[in-house]
ModelCIF file with pLDDT and N, C-alpha, C, O atoms, coordinates in Angstrom:
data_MODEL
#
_entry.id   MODEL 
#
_entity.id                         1 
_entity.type                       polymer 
_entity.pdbx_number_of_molecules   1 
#
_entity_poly.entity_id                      1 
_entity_poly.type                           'polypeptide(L)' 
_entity_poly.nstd_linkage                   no 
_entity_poly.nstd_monomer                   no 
_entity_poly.pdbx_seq_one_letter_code       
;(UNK)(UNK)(UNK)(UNK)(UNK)(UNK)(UNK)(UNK)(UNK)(UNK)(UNK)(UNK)(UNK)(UNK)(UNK)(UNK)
(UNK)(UNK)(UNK)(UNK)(UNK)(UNK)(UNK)(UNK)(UNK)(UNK)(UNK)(UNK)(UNK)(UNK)(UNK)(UNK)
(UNK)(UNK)(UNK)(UNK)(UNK)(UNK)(UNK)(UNK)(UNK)(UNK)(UNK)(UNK)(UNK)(UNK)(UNK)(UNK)
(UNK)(UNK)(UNK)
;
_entity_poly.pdbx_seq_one_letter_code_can   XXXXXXXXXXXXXXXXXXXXXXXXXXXXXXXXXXXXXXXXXXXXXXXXXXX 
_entity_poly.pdbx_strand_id                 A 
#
loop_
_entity_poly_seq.entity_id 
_entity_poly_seq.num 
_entity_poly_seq.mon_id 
_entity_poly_seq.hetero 
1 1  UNK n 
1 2  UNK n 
1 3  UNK n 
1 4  UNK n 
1 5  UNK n 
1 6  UNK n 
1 7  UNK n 
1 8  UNK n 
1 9  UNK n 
1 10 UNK n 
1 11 UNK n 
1 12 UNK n 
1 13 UNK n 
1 14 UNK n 
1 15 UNK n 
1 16 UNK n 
1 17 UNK n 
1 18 UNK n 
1 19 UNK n 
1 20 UNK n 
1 21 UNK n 
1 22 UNK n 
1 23 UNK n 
1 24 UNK n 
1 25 UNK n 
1 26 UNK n 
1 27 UNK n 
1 28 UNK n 
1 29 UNK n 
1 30 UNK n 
1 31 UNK n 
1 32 UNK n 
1 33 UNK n 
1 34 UNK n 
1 35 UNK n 
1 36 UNK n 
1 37 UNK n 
1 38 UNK n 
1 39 UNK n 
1 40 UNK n 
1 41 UNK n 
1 42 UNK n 
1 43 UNK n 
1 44 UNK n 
1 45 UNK n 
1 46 UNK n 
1 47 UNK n 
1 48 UNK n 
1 49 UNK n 
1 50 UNK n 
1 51 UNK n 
#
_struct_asym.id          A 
_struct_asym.entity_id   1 
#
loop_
_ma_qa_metric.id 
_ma_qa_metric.mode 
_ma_qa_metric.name 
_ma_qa_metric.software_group_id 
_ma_qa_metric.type 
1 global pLDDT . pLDDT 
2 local  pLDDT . pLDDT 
#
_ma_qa_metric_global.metric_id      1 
_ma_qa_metric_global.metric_value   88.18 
_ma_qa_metric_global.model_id       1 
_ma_qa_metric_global.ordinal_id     1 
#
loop_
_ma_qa_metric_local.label_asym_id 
_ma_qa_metric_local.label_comp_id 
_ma_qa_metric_local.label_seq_id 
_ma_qa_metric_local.metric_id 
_ma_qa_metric_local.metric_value 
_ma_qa_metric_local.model_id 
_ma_qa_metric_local.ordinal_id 
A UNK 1  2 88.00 1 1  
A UNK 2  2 91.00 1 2  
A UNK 3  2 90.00 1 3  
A UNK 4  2 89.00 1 4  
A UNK 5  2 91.00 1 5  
A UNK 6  2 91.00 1 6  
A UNK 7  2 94.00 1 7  
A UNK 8  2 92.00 1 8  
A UNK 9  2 93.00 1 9  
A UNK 10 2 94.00 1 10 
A UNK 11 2 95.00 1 11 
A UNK 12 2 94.00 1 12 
A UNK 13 2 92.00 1 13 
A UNK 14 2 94.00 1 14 
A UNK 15 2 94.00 1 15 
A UNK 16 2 93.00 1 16 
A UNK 17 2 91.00 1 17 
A UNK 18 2 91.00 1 18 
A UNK 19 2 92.00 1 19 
A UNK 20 2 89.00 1 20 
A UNK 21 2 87.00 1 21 
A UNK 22 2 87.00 1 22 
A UNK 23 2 87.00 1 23 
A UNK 24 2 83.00 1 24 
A UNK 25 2 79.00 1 25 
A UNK 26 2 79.00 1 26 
A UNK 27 2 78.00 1 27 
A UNK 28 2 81.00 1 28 
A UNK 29 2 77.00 1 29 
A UNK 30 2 75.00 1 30 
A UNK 31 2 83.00 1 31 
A UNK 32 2 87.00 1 32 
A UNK 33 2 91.00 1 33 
A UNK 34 2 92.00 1 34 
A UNK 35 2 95.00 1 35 
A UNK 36 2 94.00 1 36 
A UNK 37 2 94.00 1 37 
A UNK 38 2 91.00 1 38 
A UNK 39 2 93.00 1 39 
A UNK 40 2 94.00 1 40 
A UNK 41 2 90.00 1 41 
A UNK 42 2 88.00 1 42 
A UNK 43 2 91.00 1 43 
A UNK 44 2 90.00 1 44 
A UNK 45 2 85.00 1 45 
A UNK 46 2 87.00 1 46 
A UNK 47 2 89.00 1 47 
A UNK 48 2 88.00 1 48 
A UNK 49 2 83.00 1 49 
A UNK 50 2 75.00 1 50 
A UNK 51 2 66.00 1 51 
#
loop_
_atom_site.group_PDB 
_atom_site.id 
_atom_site.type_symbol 
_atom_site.label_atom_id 
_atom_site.label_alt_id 
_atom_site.label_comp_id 
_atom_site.label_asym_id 
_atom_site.label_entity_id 
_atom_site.label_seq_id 
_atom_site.pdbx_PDB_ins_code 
_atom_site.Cartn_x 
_atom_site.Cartn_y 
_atom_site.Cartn_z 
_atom_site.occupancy 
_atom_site.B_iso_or_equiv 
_atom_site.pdbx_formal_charge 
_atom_site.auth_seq_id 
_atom_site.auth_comp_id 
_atom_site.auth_asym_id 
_atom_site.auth_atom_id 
_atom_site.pdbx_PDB_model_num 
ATOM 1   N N  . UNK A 1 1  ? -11.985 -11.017 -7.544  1.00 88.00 ? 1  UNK A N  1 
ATOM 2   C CA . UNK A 1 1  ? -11.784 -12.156 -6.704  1.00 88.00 ? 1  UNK A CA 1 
ATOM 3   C C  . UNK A 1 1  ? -11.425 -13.339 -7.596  1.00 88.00 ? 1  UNK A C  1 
ATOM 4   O O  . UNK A 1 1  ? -12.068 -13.493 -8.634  1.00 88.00 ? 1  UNK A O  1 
ATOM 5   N N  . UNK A 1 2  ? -10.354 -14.267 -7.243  1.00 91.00 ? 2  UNK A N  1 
ATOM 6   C CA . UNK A 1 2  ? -9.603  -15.047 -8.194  1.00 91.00 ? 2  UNK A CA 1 
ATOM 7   C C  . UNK A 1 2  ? -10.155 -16.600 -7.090  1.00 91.00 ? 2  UNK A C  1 
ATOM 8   O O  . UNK A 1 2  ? -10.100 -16.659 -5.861  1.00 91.00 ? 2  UNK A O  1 
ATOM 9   N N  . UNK A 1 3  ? -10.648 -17.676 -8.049  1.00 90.00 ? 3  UNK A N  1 
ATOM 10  C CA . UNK A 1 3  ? -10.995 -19.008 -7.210  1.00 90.00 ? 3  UNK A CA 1 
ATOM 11  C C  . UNK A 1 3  ? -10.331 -19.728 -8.475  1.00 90.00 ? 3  UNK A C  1 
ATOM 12  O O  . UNK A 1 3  ? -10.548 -19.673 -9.686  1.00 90.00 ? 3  UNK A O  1 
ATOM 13  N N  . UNK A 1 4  ? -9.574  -20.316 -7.797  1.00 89.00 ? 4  UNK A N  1 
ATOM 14  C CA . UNK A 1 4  ? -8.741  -21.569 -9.071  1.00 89.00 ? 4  UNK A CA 1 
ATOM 15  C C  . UNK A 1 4  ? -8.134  -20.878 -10.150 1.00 89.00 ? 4  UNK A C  1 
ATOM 16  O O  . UNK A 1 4  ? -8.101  -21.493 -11.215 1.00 89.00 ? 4  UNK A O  1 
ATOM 17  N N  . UNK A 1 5  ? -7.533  -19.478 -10.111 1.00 91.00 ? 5  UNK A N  1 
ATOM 18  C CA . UNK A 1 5  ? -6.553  -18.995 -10.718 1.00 91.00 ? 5  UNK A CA 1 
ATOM 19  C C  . UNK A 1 5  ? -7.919  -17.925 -11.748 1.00 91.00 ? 5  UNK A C  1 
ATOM 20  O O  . UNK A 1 5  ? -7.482  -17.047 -12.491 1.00 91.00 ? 5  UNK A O  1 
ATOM 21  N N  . UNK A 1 6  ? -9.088  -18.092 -11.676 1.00 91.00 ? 6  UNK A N  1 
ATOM 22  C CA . UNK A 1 6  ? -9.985  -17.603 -12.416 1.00 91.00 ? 6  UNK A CA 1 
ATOM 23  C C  . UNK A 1 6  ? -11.020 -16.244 -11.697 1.00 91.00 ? 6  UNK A C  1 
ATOM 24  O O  . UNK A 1 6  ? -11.711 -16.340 -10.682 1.00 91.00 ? 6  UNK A O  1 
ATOM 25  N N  . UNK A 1 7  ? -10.902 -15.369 -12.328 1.00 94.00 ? 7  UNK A N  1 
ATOM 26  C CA . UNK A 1 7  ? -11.247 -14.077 -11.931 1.00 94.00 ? 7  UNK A CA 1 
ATOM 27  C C  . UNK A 1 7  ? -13.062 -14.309 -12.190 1.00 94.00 ? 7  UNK A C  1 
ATOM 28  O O  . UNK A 1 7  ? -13.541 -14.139 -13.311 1.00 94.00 ? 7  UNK A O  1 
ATOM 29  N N  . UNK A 1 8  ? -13.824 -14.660 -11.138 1.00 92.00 ? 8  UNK A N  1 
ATOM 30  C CA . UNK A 1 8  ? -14.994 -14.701 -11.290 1.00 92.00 ? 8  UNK A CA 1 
ATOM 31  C C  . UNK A 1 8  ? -15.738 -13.510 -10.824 1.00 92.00 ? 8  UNK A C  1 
ATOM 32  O O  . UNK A 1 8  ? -16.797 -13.683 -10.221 1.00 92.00 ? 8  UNK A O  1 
ATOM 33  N N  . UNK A 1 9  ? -15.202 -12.091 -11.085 1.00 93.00 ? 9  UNK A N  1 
ATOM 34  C CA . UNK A 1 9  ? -15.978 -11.037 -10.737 1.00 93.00 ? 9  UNK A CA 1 
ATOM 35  C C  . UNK A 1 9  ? -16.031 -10.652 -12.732 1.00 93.00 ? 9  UNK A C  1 
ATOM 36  O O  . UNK A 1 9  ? -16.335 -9.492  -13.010 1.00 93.00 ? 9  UNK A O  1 
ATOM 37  N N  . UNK A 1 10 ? -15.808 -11.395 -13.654 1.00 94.00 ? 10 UNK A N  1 
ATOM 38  C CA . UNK A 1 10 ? -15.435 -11.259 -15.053 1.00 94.00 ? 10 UNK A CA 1 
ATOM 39  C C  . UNK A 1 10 ? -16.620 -12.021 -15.827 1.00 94.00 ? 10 UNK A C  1 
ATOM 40  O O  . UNK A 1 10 ? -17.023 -11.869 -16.980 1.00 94.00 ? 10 UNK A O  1 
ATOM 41  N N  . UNK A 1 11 ? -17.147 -13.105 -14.560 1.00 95.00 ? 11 UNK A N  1 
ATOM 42  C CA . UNK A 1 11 ? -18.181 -14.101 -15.593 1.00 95.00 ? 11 UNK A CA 1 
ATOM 43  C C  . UNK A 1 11 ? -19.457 -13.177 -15.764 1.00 95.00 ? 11 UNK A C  1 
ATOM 44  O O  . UNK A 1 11 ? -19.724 -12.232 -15.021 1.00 95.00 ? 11 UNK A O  1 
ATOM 45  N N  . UNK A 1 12 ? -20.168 -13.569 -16.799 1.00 94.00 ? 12 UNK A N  1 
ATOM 46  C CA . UNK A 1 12 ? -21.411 -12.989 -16.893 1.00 94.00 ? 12 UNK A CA 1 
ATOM 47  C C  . UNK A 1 12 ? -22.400 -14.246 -15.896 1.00 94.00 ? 12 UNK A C  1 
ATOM 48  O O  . UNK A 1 12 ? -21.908 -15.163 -15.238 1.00 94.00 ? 12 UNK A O  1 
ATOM 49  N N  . UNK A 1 13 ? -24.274 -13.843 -16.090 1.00 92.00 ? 13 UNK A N  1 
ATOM 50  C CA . UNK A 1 13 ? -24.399 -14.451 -15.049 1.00 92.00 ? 13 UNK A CA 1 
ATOM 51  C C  . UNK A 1 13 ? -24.710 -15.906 -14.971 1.00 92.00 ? 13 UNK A C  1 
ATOM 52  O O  . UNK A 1 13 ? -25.088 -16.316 -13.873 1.00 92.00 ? 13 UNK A O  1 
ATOM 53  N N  . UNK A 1 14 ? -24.612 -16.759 -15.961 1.00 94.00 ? 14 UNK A N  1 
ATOM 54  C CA . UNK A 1 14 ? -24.879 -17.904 -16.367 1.00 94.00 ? 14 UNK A CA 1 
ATOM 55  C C  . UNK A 1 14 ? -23.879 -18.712 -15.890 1.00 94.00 ? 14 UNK A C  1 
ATOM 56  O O  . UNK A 1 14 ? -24.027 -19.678 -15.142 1.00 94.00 ? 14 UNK A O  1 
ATOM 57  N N  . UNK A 1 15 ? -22.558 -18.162 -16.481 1.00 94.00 ? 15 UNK A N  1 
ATOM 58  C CA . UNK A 1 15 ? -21.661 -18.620 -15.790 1.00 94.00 ? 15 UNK A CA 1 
ATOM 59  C C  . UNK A 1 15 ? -21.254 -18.512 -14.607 1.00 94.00 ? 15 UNK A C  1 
ATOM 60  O O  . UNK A 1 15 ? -20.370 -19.230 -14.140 1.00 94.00 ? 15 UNK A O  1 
ATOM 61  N N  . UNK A 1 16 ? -21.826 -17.636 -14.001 1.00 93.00 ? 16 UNK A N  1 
ATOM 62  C CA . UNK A 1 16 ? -21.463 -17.184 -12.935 1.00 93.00 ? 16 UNK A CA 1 
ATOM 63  C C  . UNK A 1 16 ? -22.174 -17.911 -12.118 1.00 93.00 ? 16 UNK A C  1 
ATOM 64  O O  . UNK A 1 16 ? -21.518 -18.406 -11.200 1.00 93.00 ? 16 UNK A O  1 
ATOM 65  N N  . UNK A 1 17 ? -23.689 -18.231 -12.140 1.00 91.00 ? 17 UNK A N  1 
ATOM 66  C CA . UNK A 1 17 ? -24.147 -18.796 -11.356 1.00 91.00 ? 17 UNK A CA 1 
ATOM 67  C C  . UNK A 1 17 ? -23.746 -21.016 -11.626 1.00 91.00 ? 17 UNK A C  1 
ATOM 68  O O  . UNK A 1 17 ? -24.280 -22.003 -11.120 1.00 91.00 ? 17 UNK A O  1 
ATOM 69  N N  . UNK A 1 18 ? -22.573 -20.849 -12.664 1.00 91.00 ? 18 UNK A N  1 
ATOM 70  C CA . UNK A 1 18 ? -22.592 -22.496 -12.687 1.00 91.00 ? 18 UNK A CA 1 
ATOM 71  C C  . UNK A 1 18 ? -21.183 -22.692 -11.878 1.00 91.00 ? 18 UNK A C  1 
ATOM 72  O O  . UNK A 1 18 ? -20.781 -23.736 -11.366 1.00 91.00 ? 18 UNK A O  1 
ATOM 73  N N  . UNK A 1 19 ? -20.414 -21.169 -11.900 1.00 92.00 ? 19 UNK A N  1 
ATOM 74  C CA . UNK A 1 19 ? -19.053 -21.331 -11.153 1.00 92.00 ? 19 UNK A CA 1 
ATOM 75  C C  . UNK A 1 19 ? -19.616 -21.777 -9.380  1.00 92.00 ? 19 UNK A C  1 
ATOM 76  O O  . UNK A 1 19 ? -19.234 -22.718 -8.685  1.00 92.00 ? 19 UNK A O  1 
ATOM 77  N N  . UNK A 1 20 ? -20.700 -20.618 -9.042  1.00 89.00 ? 20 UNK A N  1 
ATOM 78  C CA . UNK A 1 20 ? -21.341 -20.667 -7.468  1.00 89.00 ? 20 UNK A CA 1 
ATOM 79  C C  . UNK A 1 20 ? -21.870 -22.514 -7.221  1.00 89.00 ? 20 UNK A C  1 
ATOM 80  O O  . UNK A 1 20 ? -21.916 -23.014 -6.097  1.00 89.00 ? 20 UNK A O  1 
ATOM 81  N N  . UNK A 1 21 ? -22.070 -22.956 -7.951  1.00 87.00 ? 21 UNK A N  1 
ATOM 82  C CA . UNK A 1 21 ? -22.547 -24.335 -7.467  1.00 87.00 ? 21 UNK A CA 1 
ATOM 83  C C  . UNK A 1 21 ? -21.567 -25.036 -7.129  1.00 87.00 ? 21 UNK A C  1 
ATOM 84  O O  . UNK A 1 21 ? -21.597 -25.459 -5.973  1.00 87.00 ? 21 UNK A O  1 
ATOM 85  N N  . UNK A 1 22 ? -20.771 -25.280 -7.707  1.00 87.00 ? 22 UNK A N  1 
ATOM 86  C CA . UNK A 1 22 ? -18.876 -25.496 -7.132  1.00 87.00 ? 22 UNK A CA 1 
ATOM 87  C C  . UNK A 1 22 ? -18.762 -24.913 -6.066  1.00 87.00 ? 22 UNK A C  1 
ATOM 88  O O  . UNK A 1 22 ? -17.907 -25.554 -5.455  1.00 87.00 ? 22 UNK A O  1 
ATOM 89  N N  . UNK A 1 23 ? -19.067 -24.155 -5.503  1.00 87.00 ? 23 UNK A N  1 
ATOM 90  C CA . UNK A 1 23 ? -18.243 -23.111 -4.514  1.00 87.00 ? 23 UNK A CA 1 
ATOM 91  C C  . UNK A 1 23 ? -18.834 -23.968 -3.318  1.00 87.00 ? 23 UNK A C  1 
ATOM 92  O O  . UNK A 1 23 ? -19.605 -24.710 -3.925  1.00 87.00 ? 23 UNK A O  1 
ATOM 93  N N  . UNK A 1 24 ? -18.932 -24.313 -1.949  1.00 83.00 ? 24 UNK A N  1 
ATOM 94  C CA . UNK A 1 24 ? -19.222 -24.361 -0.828  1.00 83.00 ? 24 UNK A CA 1 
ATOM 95  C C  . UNK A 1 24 ? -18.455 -23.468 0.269   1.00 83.00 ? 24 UNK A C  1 
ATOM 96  O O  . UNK A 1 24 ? -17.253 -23.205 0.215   1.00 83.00 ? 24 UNK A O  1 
ATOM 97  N N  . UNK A 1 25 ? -19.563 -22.940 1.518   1.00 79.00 ? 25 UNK A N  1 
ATOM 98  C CA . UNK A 1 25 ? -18.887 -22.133 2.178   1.00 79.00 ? 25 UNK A CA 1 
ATOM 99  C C  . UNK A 1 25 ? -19.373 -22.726 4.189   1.00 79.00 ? 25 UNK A C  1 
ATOM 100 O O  . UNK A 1 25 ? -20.487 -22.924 4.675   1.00 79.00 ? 25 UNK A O  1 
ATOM 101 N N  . UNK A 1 26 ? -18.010 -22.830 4.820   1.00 79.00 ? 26 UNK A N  1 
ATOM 102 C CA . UNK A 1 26 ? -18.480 -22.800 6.039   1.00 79.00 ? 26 UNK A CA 1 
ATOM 103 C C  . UNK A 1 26 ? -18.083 -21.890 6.637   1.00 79.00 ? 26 UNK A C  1 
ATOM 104 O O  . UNK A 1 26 ? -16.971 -21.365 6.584   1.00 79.00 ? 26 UNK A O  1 
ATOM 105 N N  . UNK A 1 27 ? -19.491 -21.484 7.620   1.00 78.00 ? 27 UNK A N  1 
ATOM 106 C CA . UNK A 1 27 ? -19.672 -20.407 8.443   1.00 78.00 ? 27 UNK A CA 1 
ATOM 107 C C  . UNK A 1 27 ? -19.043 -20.265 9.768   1.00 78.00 ? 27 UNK A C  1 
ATOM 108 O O  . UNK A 1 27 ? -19.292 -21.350 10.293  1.00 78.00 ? 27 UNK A O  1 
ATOM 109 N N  . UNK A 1 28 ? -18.500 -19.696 10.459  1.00 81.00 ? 28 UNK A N  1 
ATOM 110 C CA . UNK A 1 28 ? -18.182 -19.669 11.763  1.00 81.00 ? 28 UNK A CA 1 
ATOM 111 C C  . UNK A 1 28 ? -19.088 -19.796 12.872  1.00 81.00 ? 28 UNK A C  1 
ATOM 112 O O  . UNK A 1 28 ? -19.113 -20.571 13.828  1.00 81.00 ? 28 UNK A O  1 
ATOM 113 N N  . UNK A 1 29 ? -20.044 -18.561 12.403  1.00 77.00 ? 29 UNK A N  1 
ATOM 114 C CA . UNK A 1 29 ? -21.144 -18.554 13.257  1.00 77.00 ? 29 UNK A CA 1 
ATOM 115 C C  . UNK A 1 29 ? -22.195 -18.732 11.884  1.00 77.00 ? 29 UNK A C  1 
ATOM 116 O O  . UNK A 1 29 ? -22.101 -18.386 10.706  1.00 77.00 ? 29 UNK A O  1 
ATOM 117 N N  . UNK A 1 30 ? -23.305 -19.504 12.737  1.00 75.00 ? 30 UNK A N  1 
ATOM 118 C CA . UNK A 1 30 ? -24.566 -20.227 11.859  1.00 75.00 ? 30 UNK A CA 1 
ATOM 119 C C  . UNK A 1 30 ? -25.458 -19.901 13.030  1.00 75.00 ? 30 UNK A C  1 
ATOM 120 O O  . UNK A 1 30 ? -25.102 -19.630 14.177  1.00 75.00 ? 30 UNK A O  1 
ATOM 121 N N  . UNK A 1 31 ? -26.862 -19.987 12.469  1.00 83.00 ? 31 UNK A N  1 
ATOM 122 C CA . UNK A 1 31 ? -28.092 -19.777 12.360  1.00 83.00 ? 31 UNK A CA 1 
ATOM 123 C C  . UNK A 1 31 ? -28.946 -20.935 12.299  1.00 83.00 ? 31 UNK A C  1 
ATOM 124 O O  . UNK A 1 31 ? -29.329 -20.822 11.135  1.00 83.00 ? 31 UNK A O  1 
ATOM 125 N N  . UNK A 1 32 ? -29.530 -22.003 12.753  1.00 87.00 ? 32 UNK A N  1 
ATOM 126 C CA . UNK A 1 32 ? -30.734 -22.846 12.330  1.00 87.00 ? 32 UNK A CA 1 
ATOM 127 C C  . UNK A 1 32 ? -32.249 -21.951 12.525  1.00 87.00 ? 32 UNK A C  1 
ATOM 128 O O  . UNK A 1 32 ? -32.669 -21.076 13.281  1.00 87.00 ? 32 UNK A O  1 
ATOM 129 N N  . UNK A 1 33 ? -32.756 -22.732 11.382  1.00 91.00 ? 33 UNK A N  1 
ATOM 130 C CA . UNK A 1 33 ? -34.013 -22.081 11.637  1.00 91.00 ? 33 UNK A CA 1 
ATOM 131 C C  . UNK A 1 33 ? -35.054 -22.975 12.734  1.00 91.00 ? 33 UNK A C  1 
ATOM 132 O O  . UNK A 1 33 ? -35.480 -24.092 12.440  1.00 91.00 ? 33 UNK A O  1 
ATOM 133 N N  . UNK A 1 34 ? -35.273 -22.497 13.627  1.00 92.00 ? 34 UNK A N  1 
ATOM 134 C CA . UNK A 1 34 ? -36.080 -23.091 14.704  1.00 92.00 ? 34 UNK A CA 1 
ATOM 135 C C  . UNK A 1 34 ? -37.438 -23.810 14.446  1.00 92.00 ? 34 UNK A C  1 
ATOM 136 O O  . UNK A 1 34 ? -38.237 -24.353 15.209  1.00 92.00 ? 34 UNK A O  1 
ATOM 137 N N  . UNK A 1 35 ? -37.409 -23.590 12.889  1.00 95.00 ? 35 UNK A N  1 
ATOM 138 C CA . UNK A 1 35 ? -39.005 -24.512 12.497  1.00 95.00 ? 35 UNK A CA 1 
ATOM 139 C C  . UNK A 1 35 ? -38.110 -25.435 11.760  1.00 95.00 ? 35 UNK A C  1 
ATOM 140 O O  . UNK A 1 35 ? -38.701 -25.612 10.695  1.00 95.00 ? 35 UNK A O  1 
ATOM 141 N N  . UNK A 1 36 ? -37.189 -26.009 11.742  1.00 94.00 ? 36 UNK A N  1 
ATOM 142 C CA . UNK A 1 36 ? -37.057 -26.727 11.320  1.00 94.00 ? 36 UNK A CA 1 
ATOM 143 C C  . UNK A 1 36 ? -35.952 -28.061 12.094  1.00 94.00 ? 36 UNK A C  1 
ATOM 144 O O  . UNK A 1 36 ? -35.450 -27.876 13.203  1.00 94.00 ? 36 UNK A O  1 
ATOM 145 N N  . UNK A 1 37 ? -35.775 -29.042 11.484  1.00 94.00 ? 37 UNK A N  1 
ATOM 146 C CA . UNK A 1 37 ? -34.947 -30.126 12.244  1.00 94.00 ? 37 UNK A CA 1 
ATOM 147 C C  . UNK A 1 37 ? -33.573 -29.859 11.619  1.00 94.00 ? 37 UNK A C  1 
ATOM 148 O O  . UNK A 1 37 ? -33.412 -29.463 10.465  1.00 94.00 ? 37 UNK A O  1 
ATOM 149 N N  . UNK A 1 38 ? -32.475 -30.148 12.617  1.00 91.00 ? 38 UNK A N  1 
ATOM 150 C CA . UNK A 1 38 ? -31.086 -29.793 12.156  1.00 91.00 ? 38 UNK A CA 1 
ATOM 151 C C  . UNK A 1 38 ? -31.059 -30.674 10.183  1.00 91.00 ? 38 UNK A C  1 
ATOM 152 O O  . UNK A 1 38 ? -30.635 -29.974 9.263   1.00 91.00 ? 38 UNK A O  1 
ATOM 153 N N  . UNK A 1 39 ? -31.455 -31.859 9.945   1.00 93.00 ? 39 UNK A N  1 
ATOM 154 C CA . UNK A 1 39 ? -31.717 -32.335 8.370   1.00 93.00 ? 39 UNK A CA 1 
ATOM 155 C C  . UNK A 1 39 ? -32.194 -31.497 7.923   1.00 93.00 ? 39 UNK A C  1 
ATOM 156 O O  . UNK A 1 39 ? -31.552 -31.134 6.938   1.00 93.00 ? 39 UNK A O  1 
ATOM 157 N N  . UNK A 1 40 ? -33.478 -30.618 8.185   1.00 94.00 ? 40 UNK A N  1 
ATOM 158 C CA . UNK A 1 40 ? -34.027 -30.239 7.404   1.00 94.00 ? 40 UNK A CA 1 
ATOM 159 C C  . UNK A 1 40 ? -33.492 -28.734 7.246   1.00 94.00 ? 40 UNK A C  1 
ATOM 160 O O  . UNK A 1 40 ? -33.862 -27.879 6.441   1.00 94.00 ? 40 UNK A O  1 
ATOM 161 N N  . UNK A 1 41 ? -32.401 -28.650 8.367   1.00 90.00 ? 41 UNK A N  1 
ATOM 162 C CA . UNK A 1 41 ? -31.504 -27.351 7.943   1.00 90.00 ? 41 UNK A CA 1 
ATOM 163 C C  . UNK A 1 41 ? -30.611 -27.396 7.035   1.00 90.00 ? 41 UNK A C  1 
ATOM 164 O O  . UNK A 1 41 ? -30.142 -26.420 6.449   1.00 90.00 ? 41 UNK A O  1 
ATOM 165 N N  . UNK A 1 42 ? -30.220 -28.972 6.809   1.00 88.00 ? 42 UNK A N  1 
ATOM 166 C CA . UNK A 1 42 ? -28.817 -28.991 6.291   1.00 88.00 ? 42 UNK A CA 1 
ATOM 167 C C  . UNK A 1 42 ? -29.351 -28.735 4.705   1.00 88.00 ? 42 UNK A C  1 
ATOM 168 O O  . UNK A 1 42 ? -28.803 -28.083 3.815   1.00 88.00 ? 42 UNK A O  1 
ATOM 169 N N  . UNK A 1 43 ? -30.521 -29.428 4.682   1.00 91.00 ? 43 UNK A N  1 
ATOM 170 C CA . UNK A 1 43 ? -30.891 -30.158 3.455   1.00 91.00 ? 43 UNK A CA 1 
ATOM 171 C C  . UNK A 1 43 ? -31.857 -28.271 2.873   1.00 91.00 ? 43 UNK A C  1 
ATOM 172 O O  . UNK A 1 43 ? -32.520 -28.656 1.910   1.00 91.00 ? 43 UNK A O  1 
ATOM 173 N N  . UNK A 1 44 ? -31.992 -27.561 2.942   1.00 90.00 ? 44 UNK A N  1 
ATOM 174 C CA . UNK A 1 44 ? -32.849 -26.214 3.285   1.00 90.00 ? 44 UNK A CA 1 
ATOM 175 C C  . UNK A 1 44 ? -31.593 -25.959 1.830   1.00 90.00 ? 44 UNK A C  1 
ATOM 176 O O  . UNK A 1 44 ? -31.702 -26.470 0.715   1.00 90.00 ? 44 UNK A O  1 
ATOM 177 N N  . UNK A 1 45 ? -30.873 -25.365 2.135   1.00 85.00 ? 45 UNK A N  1 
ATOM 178 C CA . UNK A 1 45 ? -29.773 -24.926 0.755   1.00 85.00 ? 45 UNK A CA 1 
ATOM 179 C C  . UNK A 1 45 ? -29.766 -25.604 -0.342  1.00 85.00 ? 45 UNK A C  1 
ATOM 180 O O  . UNK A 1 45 ? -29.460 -25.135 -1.439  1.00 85.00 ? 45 UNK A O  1 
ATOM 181 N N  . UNK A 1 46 ? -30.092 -26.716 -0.131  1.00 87.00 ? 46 UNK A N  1 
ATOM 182 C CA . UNK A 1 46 ? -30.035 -27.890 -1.245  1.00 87.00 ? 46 UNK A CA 1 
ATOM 183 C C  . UNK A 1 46 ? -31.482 -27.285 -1.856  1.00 87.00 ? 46 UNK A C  1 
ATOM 184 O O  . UNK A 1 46 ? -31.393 -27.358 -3.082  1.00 87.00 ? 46 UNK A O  1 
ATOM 185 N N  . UNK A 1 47 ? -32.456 -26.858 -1.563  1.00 89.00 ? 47 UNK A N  1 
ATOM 186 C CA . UNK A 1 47 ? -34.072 -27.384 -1.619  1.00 89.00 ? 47 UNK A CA 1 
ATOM 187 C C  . UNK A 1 47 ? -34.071 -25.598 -2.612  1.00 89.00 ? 47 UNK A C  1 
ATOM 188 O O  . UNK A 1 47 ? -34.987 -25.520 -3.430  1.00 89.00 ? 47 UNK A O  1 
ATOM 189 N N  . UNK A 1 48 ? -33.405 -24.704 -2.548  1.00 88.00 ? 48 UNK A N  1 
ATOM 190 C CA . UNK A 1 48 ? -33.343 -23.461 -2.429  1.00 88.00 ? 48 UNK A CA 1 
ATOM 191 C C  . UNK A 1 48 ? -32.125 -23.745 -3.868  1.00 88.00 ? 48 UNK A C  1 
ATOM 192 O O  . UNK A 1 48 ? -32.626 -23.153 -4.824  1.00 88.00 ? 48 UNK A O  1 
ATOM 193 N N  . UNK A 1 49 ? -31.142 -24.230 -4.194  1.00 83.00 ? 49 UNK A N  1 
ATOM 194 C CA . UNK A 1 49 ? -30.003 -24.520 -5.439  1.00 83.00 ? 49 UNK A CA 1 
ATOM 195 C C  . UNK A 1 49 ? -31.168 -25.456 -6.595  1.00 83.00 ? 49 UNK A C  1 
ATOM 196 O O  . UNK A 1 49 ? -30.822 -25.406 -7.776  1.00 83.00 ? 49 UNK A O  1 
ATOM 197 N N  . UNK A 1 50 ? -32.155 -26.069 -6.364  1.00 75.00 ? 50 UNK A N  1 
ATOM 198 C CA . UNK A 1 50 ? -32.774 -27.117 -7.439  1.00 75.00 ? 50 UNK A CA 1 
ATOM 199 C C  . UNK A 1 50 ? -33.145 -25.977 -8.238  1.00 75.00 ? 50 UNK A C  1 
ATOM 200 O O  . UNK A 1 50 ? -33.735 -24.932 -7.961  1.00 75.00 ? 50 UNK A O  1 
ATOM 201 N N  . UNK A 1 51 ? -32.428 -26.649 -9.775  1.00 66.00 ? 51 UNK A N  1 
ATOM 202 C CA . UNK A 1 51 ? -33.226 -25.619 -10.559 1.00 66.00 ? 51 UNK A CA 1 
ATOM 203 C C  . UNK A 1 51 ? -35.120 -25.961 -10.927 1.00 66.00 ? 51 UNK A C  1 
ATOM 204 O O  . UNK A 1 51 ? -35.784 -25.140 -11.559 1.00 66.00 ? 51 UNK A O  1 
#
């Protein structure tokens, strides 16, 4: 799989996981979690990426 001309099925995983923080993805169909408030859905991925 090629993102910005760069074959990231090639990185090892360090890099690999600093290429994924760059990356954002929207879903078609989504999911909220029902214990939580639509913020605290958005903000849920963010809370889950802190190293």
């Amino acid at each position: 799989m090629r993102i910005d001309g760069q074959d990231i099925t090639r990185l090892d995983g360090k890099a690999l996981q600093q290429r994924r923080q760059r990356i954002g993805m929207v879903f078609q169909h989504f999911n909220l979690l029902k214990s939580r408030t639509v913020v605290s859905n958005v903000r849920f991925p963010l809370e889950l990426a802190k190293p």
